[in-house]
C-alpha positions as a Markdown table, in Angstrom:
| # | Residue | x | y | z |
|---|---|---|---|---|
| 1 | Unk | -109.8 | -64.7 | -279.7 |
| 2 | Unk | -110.6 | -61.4 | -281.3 |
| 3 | Unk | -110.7 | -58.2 | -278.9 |
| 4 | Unk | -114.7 | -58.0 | -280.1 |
| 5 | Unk | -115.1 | -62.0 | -279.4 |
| 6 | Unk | -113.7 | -60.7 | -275.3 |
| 7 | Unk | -116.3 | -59.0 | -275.1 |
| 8 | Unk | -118.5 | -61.3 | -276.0 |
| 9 | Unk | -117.4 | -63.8 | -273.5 |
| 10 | Unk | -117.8 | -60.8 | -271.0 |
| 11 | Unk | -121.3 | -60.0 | -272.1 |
| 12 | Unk | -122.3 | -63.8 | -271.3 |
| 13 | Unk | -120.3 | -64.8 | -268.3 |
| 14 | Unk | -122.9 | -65.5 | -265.8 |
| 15 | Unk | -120.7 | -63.7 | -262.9 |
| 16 | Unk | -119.9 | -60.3 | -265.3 |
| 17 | Unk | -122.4 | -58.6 | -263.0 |
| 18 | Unk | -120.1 | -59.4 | -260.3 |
| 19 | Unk | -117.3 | -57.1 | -260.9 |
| 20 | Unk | -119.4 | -54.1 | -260.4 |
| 21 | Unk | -119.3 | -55.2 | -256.3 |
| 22 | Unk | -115.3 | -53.7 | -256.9 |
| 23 | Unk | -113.9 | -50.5 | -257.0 |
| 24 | Unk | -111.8 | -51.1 | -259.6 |
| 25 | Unk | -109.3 | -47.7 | -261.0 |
| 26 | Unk | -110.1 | -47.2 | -264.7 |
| 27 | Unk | -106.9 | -46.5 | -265.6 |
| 28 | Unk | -105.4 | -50.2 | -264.9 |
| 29 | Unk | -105.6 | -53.4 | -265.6 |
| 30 | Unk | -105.8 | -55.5 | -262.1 |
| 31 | Unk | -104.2 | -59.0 | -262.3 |
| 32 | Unk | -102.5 | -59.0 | -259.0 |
| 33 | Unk | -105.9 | -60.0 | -256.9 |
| 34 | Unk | -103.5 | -63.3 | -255.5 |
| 35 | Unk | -101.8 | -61.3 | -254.2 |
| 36 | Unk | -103.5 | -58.6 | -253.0 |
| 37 | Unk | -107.6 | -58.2 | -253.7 |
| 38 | Unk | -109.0 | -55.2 | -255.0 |
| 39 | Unk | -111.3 | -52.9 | -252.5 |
| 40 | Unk | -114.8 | -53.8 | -252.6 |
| 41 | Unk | -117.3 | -51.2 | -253.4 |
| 42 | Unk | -118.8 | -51.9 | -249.7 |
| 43 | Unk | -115.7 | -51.8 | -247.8 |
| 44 | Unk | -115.2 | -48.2 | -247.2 |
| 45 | Unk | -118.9 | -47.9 | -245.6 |
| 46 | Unk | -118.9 | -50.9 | -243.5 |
| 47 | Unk | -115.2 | -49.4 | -242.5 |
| 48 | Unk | -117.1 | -46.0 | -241.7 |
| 49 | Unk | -119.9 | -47.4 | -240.2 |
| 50 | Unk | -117.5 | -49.3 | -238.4 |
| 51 | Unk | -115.3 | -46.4 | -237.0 |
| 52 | Unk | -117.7 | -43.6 | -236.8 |
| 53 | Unk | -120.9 | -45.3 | -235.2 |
| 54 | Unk | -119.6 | -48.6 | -233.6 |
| 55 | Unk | -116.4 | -47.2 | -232.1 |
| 56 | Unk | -117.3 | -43.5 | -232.2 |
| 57 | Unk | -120.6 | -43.3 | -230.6 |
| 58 | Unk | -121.0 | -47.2 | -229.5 |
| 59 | Unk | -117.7 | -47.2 | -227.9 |
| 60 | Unk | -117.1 | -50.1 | -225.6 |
| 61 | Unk | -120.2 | -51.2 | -225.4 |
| 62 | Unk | -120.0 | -52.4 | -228.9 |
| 63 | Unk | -118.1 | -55.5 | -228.0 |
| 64 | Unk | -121.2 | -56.8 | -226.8 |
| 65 | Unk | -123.0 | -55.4 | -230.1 |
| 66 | Unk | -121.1 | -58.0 | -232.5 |
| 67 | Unk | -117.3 | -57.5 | -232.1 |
| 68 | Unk | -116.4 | -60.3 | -230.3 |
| 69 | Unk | -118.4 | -62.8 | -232.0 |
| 70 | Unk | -116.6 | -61.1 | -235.3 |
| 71 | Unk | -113.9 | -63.9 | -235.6 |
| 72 | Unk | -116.2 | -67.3 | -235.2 |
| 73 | Unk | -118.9 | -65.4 | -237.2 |
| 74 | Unk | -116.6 | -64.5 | -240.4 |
| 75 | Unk | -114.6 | -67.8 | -239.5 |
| 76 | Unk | -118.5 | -69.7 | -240.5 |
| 77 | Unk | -118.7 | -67.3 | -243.3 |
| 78 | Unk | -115.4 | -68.8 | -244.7 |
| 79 | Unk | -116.3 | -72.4 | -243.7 |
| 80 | Unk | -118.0 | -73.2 | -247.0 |
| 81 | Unk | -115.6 | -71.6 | -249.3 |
| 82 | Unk | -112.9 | -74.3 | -247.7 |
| 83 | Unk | -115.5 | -77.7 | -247.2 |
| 84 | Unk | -115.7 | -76.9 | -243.7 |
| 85 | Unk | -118.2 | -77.4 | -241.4 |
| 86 | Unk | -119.7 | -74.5 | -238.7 |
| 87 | Unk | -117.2 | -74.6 | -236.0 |
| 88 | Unk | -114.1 | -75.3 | -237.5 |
| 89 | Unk | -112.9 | -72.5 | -238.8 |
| 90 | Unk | -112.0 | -68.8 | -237.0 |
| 91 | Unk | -110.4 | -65.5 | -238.2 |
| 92 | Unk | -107.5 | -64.3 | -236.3 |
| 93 | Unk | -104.2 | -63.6 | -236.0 |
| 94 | Unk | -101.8 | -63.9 | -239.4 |
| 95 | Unk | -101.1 | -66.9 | -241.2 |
| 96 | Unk | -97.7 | -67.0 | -239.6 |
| 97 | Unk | -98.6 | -67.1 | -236.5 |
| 98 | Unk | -101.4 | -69.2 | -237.1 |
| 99 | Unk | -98.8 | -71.7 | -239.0 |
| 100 | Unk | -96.6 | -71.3 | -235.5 |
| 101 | Unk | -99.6 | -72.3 | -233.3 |
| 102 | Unk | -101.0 | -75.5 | -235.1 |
| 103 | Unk | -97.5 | -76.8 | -236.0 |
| 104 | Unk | -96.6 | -76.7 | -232.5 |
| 105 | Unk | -100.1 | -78.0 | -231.3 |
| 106 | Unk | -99.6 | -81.0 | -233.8 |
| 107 | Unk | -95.6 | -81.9 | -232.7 |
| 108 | Unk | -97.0 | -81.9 | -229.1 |
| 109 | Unk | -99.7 | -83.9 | -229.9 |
| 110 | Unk | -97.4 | -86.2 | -232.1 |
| 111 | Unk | -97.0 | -89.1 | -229.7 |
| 112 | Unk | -93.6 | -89.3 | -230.3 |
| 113 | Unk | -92.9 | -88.3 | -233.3 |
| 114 | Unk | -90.1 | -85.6 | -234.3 |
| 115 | Unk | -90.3 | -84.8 | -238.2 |
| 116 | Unk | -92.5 | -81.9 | -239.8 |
| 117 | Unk | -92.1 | -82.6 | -243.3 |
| 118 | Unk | -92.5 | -80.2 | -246.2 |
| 119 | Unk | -91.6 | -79.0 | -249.7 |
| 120 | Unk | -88.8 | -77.2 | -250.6 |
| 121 | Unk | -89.4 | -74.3 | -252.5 |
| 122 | Unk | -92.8 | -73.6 | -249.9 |
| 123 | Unk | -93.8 | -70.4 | -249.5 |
| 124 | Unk | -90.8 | -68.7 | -247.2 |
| 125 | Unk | -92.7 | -67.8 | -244.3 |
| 126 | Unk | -93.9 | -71.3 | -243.8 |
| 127 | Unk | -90.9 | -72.8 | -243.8 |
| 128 | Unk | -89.4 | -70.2 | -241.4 |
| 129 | Unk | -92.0 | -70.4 | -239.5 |
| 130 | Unk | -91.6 | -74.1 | -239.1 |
| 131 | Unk | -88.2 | -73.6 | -238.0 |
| 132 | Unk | -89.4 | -71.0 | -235.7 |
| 133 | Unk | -92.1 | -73.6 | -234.3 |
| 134 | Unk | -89.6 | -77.0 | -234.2 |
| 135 | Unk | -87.2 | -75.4 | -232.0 |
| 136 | Unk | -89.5 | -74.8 | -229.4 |
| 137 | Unk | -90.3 | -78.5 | -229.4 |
| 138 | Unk | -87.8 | -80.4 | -227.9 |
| 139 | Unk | -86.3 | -83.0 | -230.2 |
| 140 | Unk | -88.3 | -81.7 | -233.2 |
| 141 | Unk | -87.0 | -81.2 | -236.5 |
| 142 | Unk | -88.0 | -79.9 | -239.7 |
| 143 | Unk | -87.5 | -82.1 | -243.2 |
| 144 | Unk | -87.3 | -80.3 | -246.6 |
| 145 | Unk | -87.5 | -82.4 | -249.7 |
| 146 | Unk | -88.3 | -81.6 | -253.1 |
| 147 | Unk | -91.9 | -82.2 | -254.1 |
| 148 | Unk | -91.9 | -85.1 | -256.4 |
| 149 | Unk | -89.8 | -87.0 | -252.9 |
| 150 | Unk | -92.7 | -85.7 | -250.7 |
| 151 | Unk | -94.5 | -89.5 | -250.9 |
| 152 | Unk | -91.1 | -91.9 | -250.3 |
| 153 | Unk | -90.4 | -88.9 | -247.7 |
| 154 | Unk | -93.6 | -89.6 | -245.1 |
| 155 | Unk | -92.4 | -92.4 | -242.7 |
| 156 | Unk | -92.6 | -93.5 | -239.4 |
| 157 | Unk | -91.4 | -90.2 | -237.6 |
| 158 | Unk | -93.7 | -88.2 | -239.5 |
| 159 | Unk | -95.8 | -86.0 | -237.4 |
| 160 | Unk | -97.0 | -83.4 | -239.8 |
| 161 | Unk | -96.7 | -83.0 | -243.2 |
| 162 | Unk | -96.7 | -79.0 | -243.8 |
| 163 | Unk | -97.8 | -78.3 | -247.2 |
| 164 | Unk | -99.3 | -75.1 | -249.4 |
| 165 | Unk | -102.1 | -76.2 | -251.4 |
| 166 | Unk | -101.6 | -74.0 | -254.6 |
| 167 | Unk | -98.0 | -73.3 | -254.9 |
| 168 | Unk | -97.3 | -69.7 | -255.1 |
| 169 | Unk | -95.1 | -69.0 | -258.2 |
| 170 | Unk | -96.0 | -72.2 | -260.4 |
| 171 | Unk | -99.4 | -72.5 | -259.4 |
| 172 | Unk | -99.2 | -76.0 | -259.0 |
| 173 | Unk | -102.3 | -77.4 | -257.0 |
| 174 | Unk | -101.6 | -80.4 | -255.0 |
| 175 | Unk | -104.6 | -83.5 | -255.3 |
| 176 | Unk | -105.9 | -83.0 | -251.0 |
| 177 | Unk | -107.5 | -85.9 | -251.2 |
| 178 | Unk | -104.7 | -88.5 | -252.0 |
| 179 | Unk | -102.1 | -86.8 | -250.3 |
| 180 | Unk | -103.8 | -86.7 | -247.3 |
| 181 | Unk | -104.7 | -89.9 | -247.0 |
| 182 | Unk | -101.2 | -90.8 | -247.6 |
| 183 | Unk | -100.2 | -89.0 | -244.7 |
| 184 | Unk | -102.8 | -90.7 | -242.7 |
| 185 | Unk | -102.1 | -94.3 | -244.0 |
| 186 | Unk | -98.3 | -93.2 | -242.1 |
| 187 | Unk | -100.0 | -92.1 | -239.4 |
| 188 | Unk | -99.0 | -88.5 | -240.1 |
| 189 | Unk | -101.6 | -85.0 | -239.7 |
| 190 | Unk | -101.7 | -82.6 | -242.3 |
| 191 | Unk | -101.2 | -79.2 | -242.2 |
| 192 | Unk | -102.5 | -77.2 | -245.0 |
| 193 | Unk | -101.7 | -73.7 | -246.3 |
| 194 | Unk | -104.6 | -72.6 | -248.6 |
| 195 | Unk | -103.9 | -68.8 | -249.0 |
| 196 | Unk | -103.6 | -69.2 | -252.9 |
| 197 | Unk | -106.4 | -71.2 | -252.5 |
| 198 | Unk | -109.7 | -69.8 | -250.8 |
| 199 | Unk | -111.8 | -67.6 | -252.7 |
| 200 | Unk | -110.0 | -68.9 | -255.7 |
| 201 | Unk | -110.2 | -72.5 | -256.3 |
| 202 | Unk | -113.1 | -75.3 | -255.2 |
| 203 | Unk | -111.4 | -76.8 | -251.4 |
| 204 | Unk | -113.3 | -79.5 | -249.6 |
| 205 | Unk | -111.4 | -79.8 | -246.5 |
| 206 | Unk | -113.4 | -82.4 | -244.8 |
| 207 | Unk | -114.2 | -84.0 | -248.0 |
| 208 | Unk | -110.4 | -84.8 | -248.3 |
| 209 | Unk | -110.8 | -85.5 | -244.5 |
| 210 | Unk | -108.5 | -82.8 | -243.7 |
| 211 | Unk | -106.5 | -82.1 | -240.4 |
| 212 | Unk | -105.9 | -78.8 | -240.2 |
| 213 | Unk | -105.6 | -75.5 | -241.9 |
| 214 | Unk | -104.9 | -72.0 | -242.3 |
| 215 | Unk | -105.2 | -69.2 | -245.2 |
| 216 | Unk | -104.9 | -65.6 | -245.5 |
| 217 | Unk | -108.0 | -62.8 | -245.6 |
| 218 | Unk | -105.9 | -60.6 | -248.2 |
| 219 | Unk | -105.3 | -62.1 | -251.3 |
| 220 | Unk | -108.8 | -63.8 | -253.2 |
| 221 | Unk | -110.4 | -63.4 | -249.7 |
| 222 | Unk | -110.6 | -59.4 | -250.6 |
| 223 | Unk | -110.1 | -58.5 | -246.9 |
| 224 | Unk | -107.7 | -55.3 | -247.3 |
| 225 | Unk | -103.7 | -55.5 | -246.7 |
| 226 | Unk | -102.5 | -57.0 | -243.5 |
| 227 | Unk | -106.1 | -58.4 | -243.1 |
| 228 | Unk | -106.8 | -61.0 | -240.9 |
| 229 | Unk | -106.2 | -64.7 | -241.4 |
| 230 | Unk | -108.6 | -68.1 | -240.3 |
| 231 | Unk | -107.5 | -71.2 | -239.4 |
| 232 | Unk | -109.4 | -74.7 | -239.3 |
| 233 | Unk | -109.0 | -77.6 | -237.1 |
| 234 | Unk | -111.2 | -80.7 | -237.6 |
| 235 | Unk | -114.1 | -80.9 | -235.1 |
| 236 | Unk | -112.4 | -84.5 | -234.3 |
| 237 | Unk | -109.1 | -82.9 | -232.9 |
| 238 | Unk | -110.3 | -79.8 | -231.7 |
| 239 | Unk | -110.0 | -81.4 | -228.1 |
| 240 | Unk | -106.9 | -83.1 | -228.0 |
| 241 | Unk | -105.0 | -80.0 | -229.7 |
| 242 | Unk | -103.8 | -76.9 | -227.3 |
| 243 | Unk | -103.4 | -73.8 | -228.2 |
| 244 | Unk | -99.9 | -73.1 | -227.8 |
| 245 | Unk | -100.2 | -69.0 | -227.9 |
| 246 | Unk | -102.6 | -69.1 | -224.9 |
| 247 | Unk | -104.1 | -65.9 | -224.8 |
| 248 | Unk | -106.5 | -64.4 | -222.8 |
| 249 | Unk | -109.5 | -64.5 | -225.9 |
| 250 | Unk | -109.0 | -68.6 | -226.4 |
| 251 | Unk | -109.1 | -68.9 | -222.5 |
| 252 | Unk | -113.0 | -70.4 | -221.1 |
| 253 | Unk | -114.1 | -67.6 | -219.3 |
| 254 | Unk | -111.8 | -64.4 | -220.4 |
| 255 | Unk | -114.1 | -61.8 | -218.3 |
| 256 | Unk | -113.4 | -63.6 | -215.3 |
| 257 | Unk | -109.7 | -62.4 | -215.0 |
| 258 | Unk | -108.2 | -65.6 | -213.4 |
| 259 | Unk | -104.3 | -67.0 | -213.1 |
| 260 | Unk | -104.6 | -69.5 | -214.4 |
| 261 | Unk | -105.2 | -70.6 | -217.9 |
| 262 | Unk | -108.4 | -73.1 | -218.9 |
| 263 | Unk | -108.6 | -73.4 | -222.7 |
| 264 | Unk | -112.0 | -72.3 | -224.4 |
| 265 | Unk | -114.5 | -75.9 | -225.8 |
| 266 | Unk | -113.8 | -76.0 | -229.8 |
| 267 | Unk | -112.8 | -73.5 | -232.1 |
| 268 | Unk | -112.8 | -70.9 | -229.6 |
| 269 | Unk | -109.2 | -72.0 | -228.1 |
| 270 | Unk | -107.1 | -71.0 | -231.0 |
| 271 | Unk | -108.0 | -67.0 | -230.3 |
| 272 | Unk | -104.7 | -65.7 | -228.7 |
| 273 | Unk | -105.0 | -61.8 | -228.2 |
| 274 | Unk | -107.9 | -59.3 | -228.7 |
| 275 | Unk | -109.2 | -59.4 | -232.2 |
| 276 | Unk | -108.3 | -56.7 | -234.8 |
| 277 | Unk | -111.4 | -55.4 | -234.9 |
| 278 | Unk | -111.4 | -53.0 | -237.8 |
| 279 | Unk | -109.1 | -56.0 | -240.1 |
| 280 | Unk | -112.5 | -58.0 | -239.4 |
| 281 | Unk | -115.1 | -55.3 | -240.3 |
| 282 | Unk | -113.2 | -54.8 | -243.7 |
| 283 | Unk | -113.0 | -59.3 | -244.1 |
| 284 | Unk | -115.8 | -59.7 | -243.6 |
| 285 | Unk | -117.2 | -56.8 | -246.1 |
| 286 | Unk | -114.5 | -58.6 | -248.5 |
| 287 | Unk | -116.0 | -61.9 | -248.1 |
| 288 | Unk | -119.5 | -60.7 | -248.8 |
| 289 | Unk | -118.1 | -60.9 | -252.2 |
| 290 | Unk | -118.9 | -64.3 | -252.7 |
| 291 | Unk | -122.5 | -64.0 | -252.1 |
| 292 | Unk | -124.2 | -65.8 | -254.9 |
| 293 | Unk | -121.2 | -67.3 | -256.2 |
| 294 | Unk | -120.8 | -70.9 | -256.8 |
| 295 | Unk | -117.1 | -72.6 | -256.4 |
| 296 | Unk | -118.0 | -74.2 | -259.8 |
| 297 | Unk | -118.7 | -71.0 | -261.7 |
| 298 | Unk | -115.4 | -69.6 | -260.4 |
| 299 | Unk | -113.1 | -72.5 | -261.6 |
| 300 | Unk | -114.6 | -72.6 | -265.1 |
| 301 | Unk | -114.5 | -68.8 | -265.9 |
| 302 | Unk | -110.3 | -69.4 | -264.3 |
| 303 | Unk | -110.1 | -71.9 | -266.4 |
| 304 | Unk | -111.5 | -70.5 | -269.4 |
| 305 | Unk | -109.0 | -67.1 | -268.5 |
| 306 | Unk | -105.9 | -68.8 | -268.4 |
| 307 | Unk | -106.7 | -70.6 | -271.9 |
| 308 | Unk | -106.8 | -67.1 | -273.3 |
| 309 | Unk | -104.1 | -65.7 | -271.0 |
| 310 | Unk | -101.6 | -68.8 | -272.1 |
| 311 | Unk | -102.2 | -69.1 | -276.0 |
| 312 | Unk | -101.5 | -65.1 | -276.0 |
| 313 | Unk | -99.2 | -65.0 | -273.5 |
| 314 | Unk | -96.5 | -67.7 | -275.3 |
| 315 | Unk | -97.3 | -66.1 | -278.9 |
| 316 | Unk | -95.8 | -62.7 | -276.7 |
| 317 | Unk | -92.3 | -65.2 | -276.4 |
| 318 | Unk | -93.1 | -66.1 | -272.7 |
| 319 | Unk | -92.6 | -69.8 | -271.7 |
| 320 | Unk | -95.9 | -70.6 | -269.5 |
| 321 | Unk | -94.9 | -72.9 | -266.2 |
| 322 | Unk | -98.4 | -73.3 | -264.8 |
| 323 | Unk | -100.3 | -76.7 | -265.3 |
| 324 | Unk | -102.2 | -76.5 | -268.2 |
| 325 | Unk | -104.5 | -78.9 | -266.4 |
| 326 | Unk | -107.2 | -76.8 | -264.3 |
| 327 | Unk | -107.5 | -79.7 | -261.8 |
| 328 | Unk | -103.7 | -79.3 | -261.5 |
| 329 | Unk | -103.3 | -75.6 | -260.5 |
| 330 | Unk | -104.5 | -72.5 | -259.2 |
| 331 | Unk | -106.0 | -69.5 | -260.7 |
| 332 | Unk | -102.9 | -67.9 | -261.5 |
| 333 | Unk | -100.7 | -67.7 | -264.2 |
| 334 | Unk | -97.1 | -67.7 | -264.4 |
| 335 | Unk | -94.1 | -67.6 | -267.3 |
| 336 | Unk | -90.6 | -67.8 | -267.2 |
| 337 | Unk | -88.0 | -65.3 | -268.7 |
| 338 | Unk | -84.6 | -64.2 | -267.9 |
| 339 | Unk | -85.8 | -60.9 | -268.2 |
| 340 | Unk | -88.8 | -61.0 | -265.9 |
| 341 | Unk | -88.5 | -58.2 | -263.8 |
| 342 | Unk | -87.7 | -55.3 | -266.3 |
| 343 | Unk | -91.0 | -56.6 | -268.1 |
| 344 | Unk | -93.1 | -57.0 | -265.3 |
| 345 | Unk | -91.8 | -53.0 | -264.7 |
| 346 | Unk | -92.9 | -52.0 | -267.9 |
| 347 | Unk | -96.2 | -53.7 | -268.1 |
| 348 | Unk | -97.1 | -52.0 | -264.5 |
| 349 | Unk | -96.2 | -48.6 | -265.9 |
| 350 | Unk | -98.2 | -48.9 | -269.1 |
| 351 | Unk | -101.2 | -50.1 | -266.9 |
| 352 | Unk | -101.2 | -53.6 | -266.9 |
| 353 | Unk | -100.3 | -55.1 | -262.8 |
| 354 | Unk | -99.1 | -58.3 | -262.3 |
| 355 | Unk | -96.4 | -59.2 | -260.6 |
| 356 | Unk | -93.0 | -60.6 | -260.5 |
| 357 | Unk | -91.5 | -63.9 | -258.2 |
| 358 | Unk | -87.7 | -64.6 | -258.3 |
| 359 | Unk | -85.4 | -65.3 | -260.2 |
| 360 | Unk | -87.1 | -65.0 | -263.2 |
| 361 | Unk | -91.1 | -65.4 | -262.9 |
| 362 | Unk | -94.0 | -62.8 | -264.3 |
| 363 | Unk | -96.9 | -63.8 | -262.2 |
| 364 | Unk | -100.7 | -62.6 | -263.1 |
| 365 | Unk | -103.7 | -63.1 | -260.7 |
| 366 | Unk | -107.1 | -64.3 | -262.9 |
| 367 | Unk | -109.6 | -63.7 | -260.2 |
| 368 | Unk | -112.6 | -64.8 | -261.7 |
| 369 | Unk | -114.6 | -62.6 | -259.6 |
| 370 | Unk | -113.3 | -59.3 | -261.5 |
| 371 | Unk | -111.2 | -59.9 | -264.1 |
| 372 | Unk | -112.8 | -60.1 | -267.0 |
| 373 | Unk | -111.6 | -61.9 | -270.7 |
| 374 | Unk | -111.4 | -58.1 | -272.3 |
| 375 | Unk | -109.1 | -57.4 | -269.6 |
| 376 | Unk | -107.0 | -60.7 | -270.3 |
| 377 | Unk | -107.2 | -59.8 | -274.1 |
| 378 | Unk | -105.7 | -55.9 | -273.6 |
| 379 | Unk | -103.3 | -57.2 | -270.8 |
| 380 | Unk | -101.5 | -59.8 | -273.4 |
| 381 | Unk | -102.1 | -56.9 | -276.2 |
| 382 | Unk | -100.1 | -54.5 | -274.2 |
| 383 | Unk | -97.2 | -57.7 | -273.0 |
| 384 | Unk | -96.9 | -58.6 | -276.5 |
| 385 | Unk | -96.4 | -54.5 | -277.4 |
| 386 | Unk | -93.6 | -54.5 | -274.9 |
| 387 | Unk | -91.8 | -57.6 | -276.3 |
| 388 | Unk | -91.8 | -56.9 | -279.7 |
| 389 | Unk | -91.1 | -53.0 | -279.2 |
| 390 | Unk | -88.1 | -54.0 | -276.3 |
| 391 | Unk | -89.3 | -51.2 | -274.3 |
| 392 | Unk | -88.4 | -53.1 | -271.1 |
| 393 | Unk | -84.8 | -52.8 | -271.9 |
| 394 | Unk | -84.7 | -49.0 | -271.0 |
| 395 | Unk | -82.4 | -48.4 | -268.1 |
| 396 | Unk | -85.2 | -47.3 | -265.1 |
| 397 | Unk | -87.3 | -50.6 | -265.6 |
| 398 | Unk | -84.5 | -52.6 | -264.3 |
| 399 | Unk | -84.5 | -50.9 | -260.9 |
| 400 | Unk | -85.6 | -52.5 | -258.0 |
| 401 | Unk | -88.4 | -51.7 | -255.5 |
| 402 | Unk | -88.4 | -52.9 | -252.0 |
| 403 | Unk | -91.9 | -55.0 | -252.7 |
| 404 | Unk | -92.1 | -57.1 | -255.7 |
């Protein structure tokens, strides 16, 4: 593909109008939206509407005036980006601690059972986190096996199979569907982690008949750094499962200030502490994003991306580790090279931010919602530039920055 045949493709992608709901700098080239999603053009007035009128003249009266119906009413807003159903889904919290609350609720609930099973080579935090949450179950444990032993793994002790749906270097997307129902046929719940997933790639949680899971606001979700998180629960265990943070705001009746502790009906339960209400204002302005947008149209203009973004990308002398099948992976791209970091340095100073995964992995976001195929087309332009010139080998791209 030509530069002038990328802007073609932009002048005909049916969601081109879409990127102008962004506030996207001129000067770069954004392919790090999986990891962090660029500002939305209505997030800094929702943010001062939010501060100077609902907190700065409404004050306190303003939690009557929409703040605390903010997490079940941005958790139905996310419902039918994930296959969920109204009710099953609430913002809150971070995805660590909402991993720490339903692995803990599940092993309780287990009947028995001991094992939370999952993949090595998960994201970190859920895999500390599951330690974290096993040791506070007694006689729990946590199994780690690599994922191609994940099937033969799931056996009678099995209580919860902890899993990330898109992995978040290869971009490997697990089939839900099948591997849930393997769980079930063991008489195991699932536990999902879609954070490379919402916003990015079609999920039908109830359609793959789903236990439970949880995702981040911050990443294809747009929500702003640190933003809030959801979780889900399947309306058929949301009343055997406790909330095992049990904070005032998943308690029945919070306002009536009593000892003891009576969990809230549904959904409601798995609130722990008073909402972040300023991480929910700028979610929920981030998830107005998707207004108008079908899951389909997303996944074909990923699809279509990472086509361009791989062919260009391996001419540039980069070996491509993603799926090539679309039904196989995220909307991500990632290549290997011993070299990775010293690149991925470069590329960010000349404009271009993706971003890099140890030991050796350049990772680049393709968020269909703003990236657009010129953008792909310049961003391998520039990578292939920086191969063939060697500019990455000067001495102040190798050093290393706290955040990578």
């Amino acid at each position: 593909m030509t530069r002038d045949e990328a802007r073609a493709a932009d002048a005909r992608d049916p969601l081109g109008g879409v990127r102008a709901r962004f506030r996207l700098p001129p000067d770069v080239i954004y392919l790090d939206g999986n990891s962090l999603g660029a500002l939305p053009a209505t997030t800094p007035g929702a943010m001062a509407a939010g501060v100077e009128t609902a907190w700065g003249n409404r004050l306190i009266r303003s939690w009557n005036e929409g703040w605390v119906e903010a997490p079940r009413r941005i958790g139905d807003r996310i419902a039918p980006l994930i296959g969920a159903a109204p009710g099953e889904v609430i913002a809150c919290d971070s995805t660590s601690a909402n991993l720490y609350k339903l692995i803990v609720a599940a092993l309780r609930a287990a009947g028995g059972r001991t094992t939370v099973l999952s993949e090595a080579g998960n994201f970190p935090t859920d895999l500390h986190v599951a330690e974290g949450a096993v040791a506070a179950v007694p006689g729990a444990r946590l199994r780690v096996v690599a994922r191609d032993d994940i099937a033969d793994a799931l056996d009678a002790d099995t209580a919860l199979l902890l899993l990330t749906h898109v992995h978040y270097t290869s971009g490997r997307r697990f089939d839900m569907a099948a591997v849930t129902a393997a769980a079930h046929d063991m008489g195991a719940t699932v536990l999902w982690d879609l954070s490379h997933s919402v916003g990015a790639v079609a999920v039908d949680l109830n359609g793959a008949g789903a236990d439970l899971a949880v995702g981040c606001g911050y990443k294809y979700l747009n929500g702003g750094p640190g933003a809030p998180a959801f979780l889900f629960v399947a309306e058929r265990h949301q009343a055997r499962l406790a909330n095992p943070l049990s904070g005032w705001f998943g308690h029945a009746e919070p306002f009536a200030f009593t000892d003891d502790y009576r969990p809230a009906d549904g959904i409601d339960r798995w609130l722990c502490g008073t909402p972040p209400v300023l991480g929910l204002m700028a979610l929920e302005a981030g998830i107005a994003t998707f207004d108008g947008v079908t899951m389909a149209a997303l996944e074909a203009k990923s699809a279509a991306l990472f086509d361009l973004f791989r062919a260009r990308g391996e001419a540039a002398g980069l070996h491509c580790i993603t799926p090539v099948d679309p039904a196989g992976r995220g909307s991500h791209i990632s290549f290997r090279h011993p070299e990775a970091w010293p690149i991925n340095s470069a590329l960010i100073e000349a404009g271009v931010i993706g971003d890099f995964r140890t030991p050796d992995v350049l990772r680049f976001g393709l968020t269909p919602l703003y990236t657009g195929f010129e953008d792909v087309w310049r961003a391998t332009e520039t990578l292939g530039a920086i191969m063939a010139d060697g500019r990455w080998r000067a001495a102040r791209y190798a050093e290393k920055a706290r955040v990578t």
